[in-house]
N, C-alpha and C positions, 0 to 999 in steps of 0.2 A: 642827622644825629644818630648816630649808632651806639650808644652808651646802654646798656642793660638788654640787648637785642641778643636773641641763643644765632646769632650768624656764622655761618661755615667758619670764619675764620678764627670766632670764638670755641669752636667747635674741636676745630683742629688742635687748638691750644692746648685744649683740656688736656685731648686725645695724647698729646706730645706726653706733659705733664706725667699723669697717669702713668703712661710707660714707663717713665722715666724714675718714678715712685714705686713702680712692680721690680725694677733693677734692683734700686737700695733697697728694699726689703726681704728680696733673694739674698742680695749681699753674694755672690759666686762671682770669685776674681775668675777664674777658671774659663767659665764662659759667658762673660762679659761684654767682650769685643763680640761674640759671635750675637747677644743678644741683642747690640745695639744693631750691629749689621740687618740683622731679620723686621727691624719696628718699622722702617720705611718700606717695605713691602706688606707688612702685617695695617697699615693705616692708610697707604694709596693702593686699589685693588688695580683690574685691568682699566677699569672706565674714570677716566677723569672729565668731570663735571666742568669745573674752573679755570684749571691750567691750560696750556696748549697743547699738552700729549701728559699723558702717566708718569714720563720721564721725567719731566719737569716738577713735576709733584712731587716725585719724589727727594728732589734734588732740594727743594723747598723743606722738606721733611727731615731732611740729612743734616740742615744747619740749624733748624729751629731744636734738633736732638744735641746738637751739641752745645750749646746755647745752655740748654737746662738741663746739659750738666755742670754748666758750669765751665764749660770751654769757649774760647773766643771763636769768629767765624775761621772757615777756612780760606786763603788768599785765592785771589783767581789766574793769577799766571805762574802758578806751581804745581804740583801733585803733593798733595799732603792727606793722607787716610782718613777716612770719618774716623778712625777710634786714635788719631795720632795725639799724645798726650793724658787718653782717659786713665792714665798706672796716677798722674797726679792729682785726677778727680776723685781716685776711689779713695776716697779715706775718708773719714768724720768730722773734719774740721779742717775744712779749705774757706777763705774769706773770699769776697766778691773780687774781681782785678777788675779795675776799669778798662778800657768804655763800658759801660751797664748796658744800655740801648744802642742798638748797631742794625743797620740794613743789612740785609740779606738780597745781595743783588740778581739771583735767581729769580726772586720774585718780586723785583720792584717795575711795577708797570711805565716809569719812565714818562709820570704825569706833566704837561707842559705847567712852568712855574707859574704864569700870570697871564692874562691874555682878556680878549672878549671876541664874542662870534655869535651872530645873526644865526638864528635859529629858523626851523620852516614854521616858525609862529607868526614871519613876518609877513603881513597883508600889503606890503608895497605902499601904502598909506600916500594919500596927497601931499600932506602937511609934510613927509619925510623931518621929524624934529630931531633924528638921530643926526642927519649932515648938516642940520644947521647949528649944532652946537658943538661940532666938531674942532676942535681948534688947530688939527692940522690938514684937513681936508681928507682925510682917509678912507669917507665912503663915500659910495656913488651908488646909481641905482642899473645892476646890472639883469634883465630879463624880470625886470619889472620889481625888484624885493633889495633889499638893502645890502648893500657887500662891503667889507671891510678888506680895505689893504693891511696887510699885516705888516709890511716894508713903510708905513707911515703912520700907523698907531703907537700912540705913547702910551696906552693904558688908562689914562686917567680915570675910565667911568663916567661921563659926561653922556653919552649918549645911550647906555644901558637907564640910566636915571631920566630922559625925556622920552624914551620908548611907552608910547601909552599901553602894547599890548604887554609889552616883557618879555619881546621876541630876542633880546640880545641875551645873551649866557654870557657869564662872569665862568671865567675858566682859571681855578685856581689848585694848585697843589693839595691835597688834603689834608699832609704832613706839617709841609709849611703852615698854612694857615693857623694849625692850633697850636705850632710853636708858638712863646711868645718871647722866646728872647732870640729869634732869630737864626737858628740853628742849624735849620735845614738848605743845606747847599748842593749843589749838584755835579758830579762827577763826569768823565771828558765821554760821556754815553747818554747826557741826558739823567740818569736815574738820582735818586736824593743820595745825599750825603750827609751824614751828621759830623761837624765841625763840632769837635769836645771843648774846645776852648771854649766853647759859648753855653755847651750841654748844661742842664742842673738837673737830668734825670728824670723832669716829671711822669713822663710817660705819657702825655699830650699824645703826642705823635705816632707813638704805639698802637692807642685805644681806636685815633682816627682813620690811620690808612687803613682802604678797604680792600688794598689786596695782601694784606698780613703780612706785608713785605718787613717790616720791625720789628723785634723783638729784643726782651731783657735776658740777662740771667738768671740762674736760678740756684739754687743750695738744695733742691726740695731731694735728690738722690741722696747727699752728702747726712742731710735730716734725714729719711729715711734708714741710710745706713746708722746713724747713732742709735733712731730708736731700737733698730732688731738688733741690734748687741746689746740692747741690754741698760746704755748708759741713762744717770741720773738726768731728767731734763724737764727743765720746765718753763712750760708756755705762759708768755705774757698776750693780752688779747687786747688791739686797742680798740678805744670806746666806740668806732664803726660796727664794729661787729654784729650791732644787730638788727637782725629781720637778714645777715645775709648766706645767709644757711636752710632761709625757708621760711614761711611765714607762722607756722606754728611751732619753729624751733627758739625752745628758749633758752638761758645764760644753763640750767639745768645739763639741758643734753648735751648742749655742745661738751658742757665739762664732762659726761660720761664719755661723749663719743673721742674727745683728747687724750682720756686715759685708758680708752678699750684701742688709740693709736699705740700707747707708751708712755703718755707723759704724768708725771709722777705728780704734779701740781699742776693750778692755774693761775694767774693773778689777772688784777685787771689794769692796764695801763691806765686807766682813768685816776688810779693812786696816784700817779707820779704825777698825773696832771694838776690833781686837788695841789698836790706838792708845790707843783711850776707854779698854781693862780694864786696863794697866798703869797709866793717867794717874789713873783712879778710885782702882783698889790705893793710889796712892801720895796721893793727895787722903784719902783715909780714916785710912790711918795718920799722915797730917801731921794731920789738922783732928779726927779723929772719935774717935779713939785718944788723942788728946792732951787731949782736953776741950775744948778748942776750939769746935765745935760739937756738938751733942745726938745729932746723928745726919746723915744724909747722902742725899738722894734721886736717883737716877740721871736722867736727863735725854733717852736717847736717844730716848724713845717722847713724841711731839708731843703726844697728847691727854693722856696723863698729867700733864707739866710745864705743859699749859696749863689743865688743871682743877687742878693744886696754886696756880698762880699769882690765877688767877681765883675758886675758892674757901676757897683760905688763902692768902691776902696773905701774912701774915705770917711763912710760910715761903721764902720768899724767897730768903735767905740759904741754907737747907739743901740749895736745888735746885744740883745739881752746875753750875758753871762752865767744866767740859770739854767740845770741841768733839762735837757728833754722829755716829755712824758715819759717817752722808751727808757733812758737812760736812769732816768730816777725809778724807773719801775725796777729793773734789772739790779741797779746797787741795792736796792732795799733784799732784793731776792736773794741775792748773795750774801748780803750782812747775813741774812735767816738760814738760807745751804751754802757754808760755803765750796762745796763740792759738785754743787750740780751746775748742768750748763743752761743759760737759757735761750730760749729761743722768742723773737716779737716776729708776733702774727698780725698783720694790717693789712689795709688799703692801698699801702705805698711803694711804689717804685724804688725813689729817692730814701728810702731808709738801709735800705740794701746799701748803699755807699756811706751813709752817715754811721753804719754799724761798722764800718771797715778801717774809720780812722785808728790810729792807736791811741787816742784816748779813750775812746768807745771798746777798742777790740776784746780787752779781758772783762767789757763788761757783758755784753750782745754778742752772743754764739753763733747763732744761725737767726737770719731775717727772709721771710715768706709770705707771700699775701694773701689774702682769703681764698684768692683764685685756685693758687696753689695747696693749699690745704683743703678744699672741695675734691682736689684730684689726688689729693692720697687716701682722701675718706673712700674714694669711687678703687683706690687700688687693692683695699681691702677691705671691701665690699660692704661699708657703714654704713645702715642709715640710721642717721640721728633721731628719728622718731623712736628708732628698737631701745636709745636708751637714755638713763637719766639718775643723774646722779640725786645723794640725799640731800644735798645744799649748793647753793647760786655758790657764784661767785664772790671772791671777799668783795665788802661794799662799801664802793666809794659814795662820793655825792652826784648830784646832778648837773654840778656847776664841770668836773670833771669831765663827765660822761659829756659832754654839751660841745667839748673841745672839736669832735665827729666832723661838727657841720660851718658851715663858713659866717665868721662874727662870733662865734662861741666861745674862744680863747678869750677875746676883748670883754665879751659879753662878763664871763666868770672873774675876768682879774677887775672889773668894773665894779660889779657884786661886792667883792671881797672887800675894795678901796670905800664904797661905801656902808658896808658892813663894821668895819675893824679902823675907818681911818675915814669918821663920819666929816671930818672939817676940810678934807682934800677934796680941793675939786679935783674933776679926774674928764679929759678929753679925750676921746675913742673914736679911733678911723678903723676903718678894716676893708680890706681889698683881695680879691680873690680872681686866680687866674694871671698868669706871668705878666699878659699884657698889663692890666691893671696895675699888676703891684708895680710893676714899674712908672708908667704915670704915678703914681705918688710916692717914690722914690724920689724922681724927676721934682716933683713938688717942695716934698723933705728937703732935697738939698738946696731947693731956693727959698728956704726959711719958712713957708707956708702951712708948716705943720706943729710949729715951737708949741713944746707945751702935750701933746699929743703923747698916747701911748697907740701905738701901728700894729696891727696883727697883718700877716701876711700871706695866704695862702695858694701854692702853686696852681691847683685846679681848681676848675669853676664849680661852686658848690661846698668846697671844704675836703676834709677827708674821705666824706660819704661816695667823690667823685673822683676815686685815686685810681690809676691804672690796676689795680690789682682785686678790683671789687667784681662783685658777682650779681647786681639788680642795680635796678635804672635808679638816678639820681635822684629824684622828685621822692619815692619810694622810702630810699634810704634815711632822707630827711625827714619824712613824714613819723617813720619807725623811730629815729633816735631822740625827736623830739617826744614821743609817747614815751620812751625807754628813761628821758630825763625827767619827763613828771612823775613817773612811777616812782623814784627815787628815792629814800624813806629820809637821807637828808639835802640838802641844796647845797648847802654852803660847805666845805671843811673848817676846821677851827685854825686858828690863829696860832695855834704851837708848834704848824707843820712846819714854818717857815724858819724852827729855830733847828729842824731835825739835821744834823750832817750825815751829809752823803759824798761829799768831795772828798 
């Protein structure tokens, strides 16, 4: 598990980022191209650690630079310039293009998809229970220790599971694996391939491969360039956010250290949340309570609603019609500016593409994740301890803030239902991580859920666990749950749900 680990690869990233963030803030169309040219020299010296030569590193460095600006990779049977296309990056308000998450096949180490293989753990053992529960005969004992044909293993794990030392190794894709809707496929070289038809963006596969061969895009130059011009902007911050900026960084500094970036306000996505929990509360006991519909899926988490859409159709209907914590943070921001742009800062991968619909587009400007905001704080040299504003953030409740961590969405619209709508009963599942939500899709659609209000979240953990966070899961959970008792209310009131925002 490499989740909240400072590993070379996470390393690198920063390193990309950062530069990438000293561009937009330069803002010199002039010498642009020349500055991107110099970063992949300026970040792989003469000694490469990792790669196989310097060259390679760099080569890795070249795409992951275009990447976060916001350009797609470059093809491999063409010549096409690292700066081909950046006159269309440089501007202030470029939207994400799909694919989000893409291989970078410079650096994909071309991991065998599935397999198993006899380790030199193995003591040649009497008993051999590896070949006797073999079902197609595929090992034998070659120079005394157990060997596997690989021309007549089916995979199945059978004999990794009777191995009393746990000399067999389980040989699995790293990528694949934490996909969970299947995504990762492999190209006529061996190396992964992401099939988009299947993609929902979590960033799973990102966070996991250990040789940084994947990566998203980014806006963080495009952001950058709006703040040093100058324009009106304002950050929404969802309810992750804390404890990941530092452990005695509080809602205080961050807001100094946002507006010693540029940003003219803060708000806290946890508003729109309060918004979504009374709005759902009151969508369940109308539709879900009444028979109406079977049951009821929550909506706020992007990969979820877009693998319930993509592989049940026909749930359609059950996916909640209530705005998103983002989306209801942002319309409220504009009803109050309506000239300024804003910008949501999370956890999340998958928000980058949910910011990009046209329903969303006029409302979400630019979308970043904490990652990426740590490395513009480091590009102009912040730290948040040096500052602190005279007031938190505007304050929502606990039941909002609570959204972070996985069951919290369920948790708050539960609350609510038994707060404001004491005679509903009210049934609560929640599932976290692709695989999962899909078994109880899988469920859902064979009637086994009637009655049910479903939250869904793409990564294991909740929000706290998004491709774009900056400390280990356990951590983040620990901190948001201190952050929701602190809270000075729990609940929001019962009037949010009559507010229009559509």
């Amino acid at each position: 598990m490499m989740r909240g680990l400072n590993t070379t690869v996470r390393q690198l990233r920063r390193r990309v980022f950062e530069e990438v963030a000293r561009l937009g803030f330069k803002a010199n169309a002039e010498t642009l191209c020349d500055d991107m040219e110099a970063i992949p020299y300026k970040l792989v010296n003469d000694e490469s650690k990792y790669r196989d030569n310097v060259y390679r590193a760099r080569a890795v460095v070249r795409e992951r630079l275009r990447l976060a600006m916001g350009l797609s990779l470059r093809p491999e049977d063409k010549p096409v310039h690292l700066t081909a296309g950046v006159e269309a990056s440089n501007i202030s308000d470029k939207y994400y293009e799909p694919p989000l998450m893409q291989v970078i096949p410079s650096a994909c180490a071309a991991c065998e998809e599935r397999g198993y293989e006899v380790s030199n753990m193995c003591k040649g053992c009497l008993a051999h229970p590896c070949m006797e529960v073999c079902p197609r005969g595929a090992i034998s004992m070659v120079d005394r220790h157990s060997y596997i044909d690989q021309s007549k293993c089916i995979k199945c794990g059978k004999c990794k599971s009777a191995c009393p030392y746990d000399a067999i190794s389980q040989k699995a894709r790293p990528c694949a694996k934490a996909c969970g809707v299947g995504a990762i496929e492999s190209d006529h070289l061996g190396r992964a391939r992401i099939n988009n038809d299947k993609c929902v963006s979590c960033g799973m596969c990102m966070v996991n491969c250990p040789f940084g061969a994947i990566s998203d895009k980014s806006q963080i130059f495009q952001l950058a360039r709006a703040l040093s011009e100058g324009d009106q902007i304002i950050a929404e911050i969802a309810p992750a956010f804390a404890g990941q900026f530092g452990d005695n960084i509080t809602p205080r500094n961050l807001k100094a250290a946002l507006r010693e970036l540029g940003f003219a306000e803060m708000y806290e996505v946890a508003l729109g949340a309060d918004i979504g929990a009374i709005s759902e509360a009151h969508h369940y006991v109308e539709k879900v309570a009444t028979g109406e519909l079977p049951f009821l899926l929550t909506s706020c988490c992007p990969s979820w609603a877009m693998m319930a859409k993509k592989f049940f159709p026909d749930m359609i209907d059950q996916i909640s019609q209530e705005l998103t914590p983002m989306v209801a943070t942002a319309r409220t921001i504009k009803q109050e500016h309506p000239n300024a742009r804003v910008v949501f800062i999370g956890p999340c991968a998958a928000k980058k593409l949910e910011a990009m619909r046209r329903t969303v587009r006029s409302d979400v400007d630019f979308v970043i994740t904490f990652e990426e905001l740590q490395a513009m704080f480091d590009a102009k040299d912040i730290n948040l301890e040096d500052f602190e504003a005279e007031s938190s953030f505007h304050n929502a409740t606990g039941a909002g803030r609570g959204y972070a961590v996985a069951g919290g969405v369920a948790e708050a619209i539960e609350k609510c239902i038994k707060e404001y709508y004491p005679d509903v009963d009210v049934n609560i599942e929640h599932a976290e991580g692709l695989a999962e939500c899909r078994k109880t899709l899988t469920l859902a659609k064979a009637g086994k859920m009637n009655g049910c209000l479903i939250e869904g979240m793409g990564c294991p953990g909740g929000c706290v666990a998004g491709a774009g966070t900056n400390i280990p899961v356990p951590k983040a959970q620990k901190t948001i749950k201190e952050f929701v008792k602190a809270s000075s209310k729990q609940l929001p009131p019962k009037e949010l749900a009559e507010i229009e925002l559509k």
